[in-house]
C-alpha positions in Angstrom: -76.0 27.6 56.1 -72.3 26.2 55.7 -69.8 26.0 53.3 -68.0 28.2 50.8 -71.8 28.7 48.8 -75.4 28.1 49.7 -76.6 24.7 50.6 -79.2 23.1 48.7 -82.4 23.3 51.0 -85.5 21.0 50.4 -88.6 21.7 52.3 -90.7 18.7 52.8 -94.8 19.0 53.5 -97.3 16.5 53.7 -100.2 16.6 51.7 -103.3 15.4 53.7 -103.2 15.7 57.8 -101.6 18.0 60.5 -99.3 20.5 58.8 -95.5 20.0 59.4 -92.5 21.4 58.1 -88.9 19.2 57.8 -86.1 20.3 56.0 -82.7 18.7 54.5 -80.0 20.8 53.9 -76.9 19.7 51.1 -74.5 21.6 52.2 -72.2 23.4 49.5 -68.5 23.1 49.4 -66.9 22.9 52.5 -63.4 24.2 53.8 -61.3 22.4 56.7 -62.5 22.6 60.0 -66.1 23.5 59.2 -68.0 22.5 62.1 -72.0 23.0 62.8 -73.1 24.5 65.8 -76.0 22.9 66.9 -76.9 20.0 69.1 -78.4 18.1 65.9 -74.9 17.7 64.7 -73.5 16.1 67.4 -71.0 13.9 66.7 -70.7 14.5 62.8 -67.5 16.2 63.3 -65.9 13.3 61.6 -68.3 13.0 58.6 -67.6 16.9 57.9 -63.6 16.2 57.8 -64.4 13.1 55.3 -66.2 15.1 53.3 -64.0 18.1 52.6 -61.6 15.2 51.0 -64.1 13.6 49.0 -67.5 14.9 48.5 -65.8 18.0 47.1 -63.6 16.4 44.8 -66.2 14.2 43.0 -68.5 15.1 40.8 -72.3 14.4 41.9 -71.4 13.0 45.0 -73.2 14.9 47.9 -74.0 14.7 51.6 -76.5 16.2 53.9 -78.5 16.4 57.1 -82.2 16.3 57.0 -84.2 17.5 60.0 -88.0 16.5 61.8 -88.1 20.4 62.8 -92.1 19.2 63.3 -90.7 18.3 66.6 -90.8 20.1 69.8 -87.2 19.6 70.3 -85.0 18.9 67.4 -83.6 15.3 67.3 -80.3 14.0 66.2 -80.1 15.1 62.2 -80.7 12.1 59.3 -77.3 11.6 57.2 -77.8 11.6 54.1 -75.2 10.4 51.4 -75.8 10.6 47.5 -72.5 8.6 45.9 -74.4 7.6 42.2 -72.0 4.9 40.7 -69.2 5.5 43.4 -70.0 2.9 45.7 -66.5 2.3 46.5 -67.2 5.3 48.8 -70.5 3.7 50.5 -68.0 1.8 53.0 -66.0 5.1 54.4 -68.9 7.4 54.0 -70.7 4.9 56.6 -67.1 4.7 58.9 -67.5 8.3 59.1 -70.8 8.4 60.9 -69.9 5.3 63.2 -71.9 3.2 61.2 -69.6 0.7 59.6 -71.8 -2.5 60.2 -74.1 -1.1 57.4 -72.2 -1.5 54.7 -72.2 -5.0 53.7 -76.1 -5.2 53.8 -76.4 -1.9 51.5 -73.7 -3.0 49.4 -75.7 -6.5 49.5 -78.9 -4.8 48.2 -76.9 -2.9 45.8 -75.7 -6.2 44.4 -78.6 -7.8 43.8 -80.7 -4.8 41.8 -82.1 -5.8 38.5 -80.6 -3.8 35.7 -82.5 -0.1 35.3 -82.5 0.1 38.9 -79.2 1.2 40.4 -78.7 2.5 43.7 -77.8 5.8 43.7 -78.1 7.4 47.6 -78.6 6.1 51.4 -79.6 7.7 54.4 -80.2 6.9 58.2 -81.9 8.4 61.1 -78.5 8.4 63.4 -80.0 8.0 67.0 -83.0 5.7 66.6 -82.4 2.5 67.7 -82.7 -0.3 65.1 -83.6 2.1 62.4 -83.6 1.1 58.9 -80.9 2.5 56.2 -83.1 4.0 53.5 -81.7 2.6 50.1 -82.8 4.6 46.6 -81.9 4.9 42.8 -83.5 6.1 39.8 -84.9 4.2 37.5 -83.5 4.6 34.4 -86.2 5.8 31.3 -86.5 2.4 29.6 -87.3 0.5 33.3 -89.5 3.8 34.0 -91.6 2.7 30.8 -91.7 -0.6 30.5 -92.8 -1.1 34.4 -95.6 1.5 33.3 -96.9 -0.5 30.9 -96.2 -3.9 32.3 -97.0 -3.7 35.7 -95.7 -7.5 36.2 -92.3 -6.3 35.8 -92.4 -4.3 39.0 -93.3 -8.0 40.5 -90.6 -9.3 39.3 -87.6 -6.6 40.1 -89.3 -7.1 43.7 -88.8 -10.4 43.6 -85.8 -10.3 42.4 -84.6 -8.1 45.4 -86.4 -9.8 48.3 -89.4 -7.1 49.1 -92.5 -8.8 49.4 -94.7 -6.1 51.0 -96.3 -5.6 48.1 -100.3 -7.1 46.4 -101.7 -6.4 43.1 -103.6 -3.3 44.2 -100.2 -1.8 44.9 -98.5 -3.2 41.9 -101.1 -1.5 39.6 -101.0 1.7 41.3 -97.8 1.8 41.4 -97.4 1.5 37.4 -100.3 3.9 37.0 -98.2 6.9 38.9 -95.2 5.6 36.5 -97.5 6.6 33.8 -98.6 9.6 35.0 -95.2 10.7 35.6 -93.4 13.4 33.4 -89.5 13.5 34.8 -87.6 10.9 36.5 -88.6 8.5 39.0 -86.7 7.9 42.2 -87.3 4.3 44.4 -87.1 3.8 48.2 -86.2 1.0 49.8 -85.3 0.5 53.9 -83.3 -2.4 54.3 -82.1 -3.6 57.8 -79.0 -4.3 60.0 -79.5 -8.4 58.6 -79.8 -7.3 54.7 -83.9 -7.8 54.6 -85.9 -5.1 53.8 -88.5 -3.5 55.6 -92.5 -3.2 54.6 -92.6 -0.1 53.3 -91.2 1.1 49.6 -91.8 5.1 48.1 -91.7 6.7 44.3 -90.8 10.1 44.3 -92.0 11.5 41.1 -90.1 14.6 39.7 -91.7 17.4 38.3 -89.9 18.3 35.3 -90.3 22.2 35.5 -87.6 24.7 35.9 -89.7 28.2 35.1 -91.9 29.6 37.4 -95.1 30.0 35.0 -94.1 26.6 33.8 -95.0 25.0 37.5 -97.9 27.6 37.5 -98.8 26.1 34.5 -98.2 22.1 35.2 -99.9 22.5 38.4 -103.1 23.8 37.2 -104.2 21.5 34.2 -100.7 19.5 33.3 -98.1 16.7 34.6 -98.4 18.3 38.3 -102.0 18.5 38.1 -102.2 14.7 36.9 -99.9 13.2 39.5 -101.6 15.1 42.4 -104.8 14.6 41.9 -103.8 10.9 41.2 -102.9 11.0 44.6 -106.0 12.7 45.9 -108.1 10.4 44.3 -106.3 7.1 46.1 -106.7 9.5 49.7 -103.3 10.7 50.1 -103.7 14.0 49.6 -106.2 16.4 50.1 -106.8 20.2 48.0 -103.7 21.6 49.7 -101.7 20.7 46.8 -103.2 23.3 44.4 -101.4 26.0 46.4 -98.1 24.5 45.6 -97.8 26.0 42.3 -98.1 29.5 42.9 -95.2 28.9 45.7 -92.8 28.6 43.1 -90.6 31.7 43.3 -87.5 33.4 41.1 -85.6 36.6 41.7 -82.0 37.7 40.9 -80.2 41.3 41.9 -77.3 42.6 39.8 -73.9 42.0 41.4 -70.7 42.6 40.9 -68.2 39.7 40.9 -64.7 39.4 42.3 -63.1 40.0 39.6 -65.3 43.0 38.4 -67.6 41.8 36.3 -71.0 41.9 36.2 -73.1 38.8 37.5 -76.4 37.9 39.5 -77.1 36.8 42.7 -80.1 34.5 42.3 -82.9 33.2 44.2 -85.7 30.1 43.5 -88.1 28.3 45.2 -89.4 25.4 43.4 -91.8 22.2 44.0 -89.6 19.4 42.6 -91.1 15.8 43.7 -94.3 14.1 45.4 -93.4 11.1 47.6 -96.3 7.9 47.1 -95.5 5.4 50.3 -97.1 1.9 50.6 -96.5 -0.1 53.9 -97.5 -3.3 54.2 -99.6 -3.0 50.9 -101.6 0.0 51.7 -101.1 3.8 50.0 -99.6 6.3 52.8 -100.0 10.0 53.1 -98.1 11.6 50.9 -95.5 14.3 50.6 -94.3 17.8 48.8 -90.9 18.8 48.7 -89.6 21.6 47.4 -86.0 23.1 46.8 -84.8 26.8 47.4 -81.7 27.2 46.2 -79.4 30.4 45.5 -76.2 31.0 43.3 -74.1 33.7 41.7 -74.9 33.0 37.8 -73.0 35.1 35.3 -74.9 37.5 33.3 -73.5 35.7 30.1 -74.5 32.3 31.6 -77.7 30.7 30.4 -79.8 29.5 33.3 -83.0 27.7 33.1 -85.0 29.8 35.4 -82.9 33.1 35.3 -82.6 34.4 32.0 -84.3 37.2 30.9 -85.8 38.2 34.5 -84.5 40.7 37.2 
């Protein structure tokens, strides 16, 4: 928990197997110096000094660390980089965690996207040899719809970028969640040290609820409900999921501000995406994440989840 407010957190489940918990933490703005004390962030030191400079003097670019606390001992964090259309910044961000080499192959892939796909965040797994950088956009809402209707067009934007993991099984499927889906649509590529991308490629399919009744309510008969069970039906999920909506969460306390007016401190808890995976053709298990977030809101400010509640 650093920075000069709360980090975004995202809790990440699966949805069918062993129960785990990992987490990735965006942290808020930083000050000079900030340093995390813990043997995960080894050797981030210079990523945090970059970031005071940049991160928090653009607007929607972000960083963060995401952490396998499934394992016994905690391993070296993920980075995690969200730059949108900056990609000027892709080449420093990557010489701040020692990773310069990786540029030229994201910036490769990032080159070659068909249009309605742009790249919009990378991550890597700092300390696993030969890992992939992890490459994703959002597509934008006409892409979203056409490739639900038209599943050939997902063919063809793979094509286009060089993944060839993919059959027709996986082509349809993959339009049919696009259909099902009720908010935006994020894609996941991992692309290598030589530019080619790996077998595997993700849609993580947003919610599109902001109100705690409203998740209640998605989850048990509406959007939620659909993409879920969607899920469940192909195997990559099991029940578990129909807990999720009555985890969301929303409190706020009265507070008083600094300059002595009144505001709220407040509090959420909210399932935001499910993560589909295919490697190699075939549907993985799939994923829950939700985001807890807090924040001073003013008590004249209109929030999408605060007003009118205590």
């Amino acid at each position: 928990m650093v920075g000069e407010k709360s980090p975004n957190v995202y809790l990440e489940f699966p949805l069918i197997g062993k129960p785990f918990l990992d987490v990735t933490v965006l942290p808020g703005r930083l000050s000079a110096g900030t340093r995390i004390d813990s043997p995960a962030a080894v050797g981030t030191e210079s990523l945090l000094e970059w970031a005071v400079g940049t991160c928090c003097k653009s607007d929607g670019v972000c960083f963060g660390f995401e952490l396998d606390v499934k394992e016994s001992s905690l391993p070296t964090a993920a980075v995690h980089f969200q730059h949108f259309a900056r990609t000027d910044l892709v080449a420093p961000f990557l010489e701040a965690i020692d990773e310069p080499e990786r540029a030229e192959s994201y910036l490769g892939l990032s080159a070659r996207m068909p249009k309605g796909w742009p790249l919009a965040t990378l991550g890597l797994f700092r300390g696993r040899p030969h890992a992939p950088l992890r490459a994703s956009g959002y597509l934008n809402a006409q892409e979203k719809a056409t490739c639900a209707e038209d599943p050939a067009r997902l063919a063809v934007a793979f094509d286009t970028v060089g993944f060839t993991a993919y059959d027709s099984a996986m082509i349809e499927r993959a339009s049919e969640l696009l259909r099902a889906a009720p908010g935006s649509v994020e894609f996941q590529f991992d692309v290598f040290g030589d530019g080619k991308l790996g077998p595997t490629f993700a849609f993580d399919v947003q919610f599109a609820v902001a109100q705690p009744d409203e998740v209640r309510a998605s989850f048990a008969g509406g959007p939620a409900m659909r993409v879920l069970g969607l899920l469940e039906s192909w195997g990559v999920a099991d029940k578990r999921w129909r807990l999720a909506g009555d985890a969301a969460f929303a409190r706020a306390i009265g507070v008083e501000l600094d300059n002595g007016s009144a505001g709220r401190f407040a509090f959420t808890l909210m399932p935001q995406w499910a993560k589909a995976r295919w490697t190699n053709c075939e549907p993985q298990p799939s994923k829950l994440y939700h985001l807890a977030k807090a924040e001073l809101v003013s008590s004249r400010e209109k929030h999408p989840v605060f007003d009118g509640t205590d």
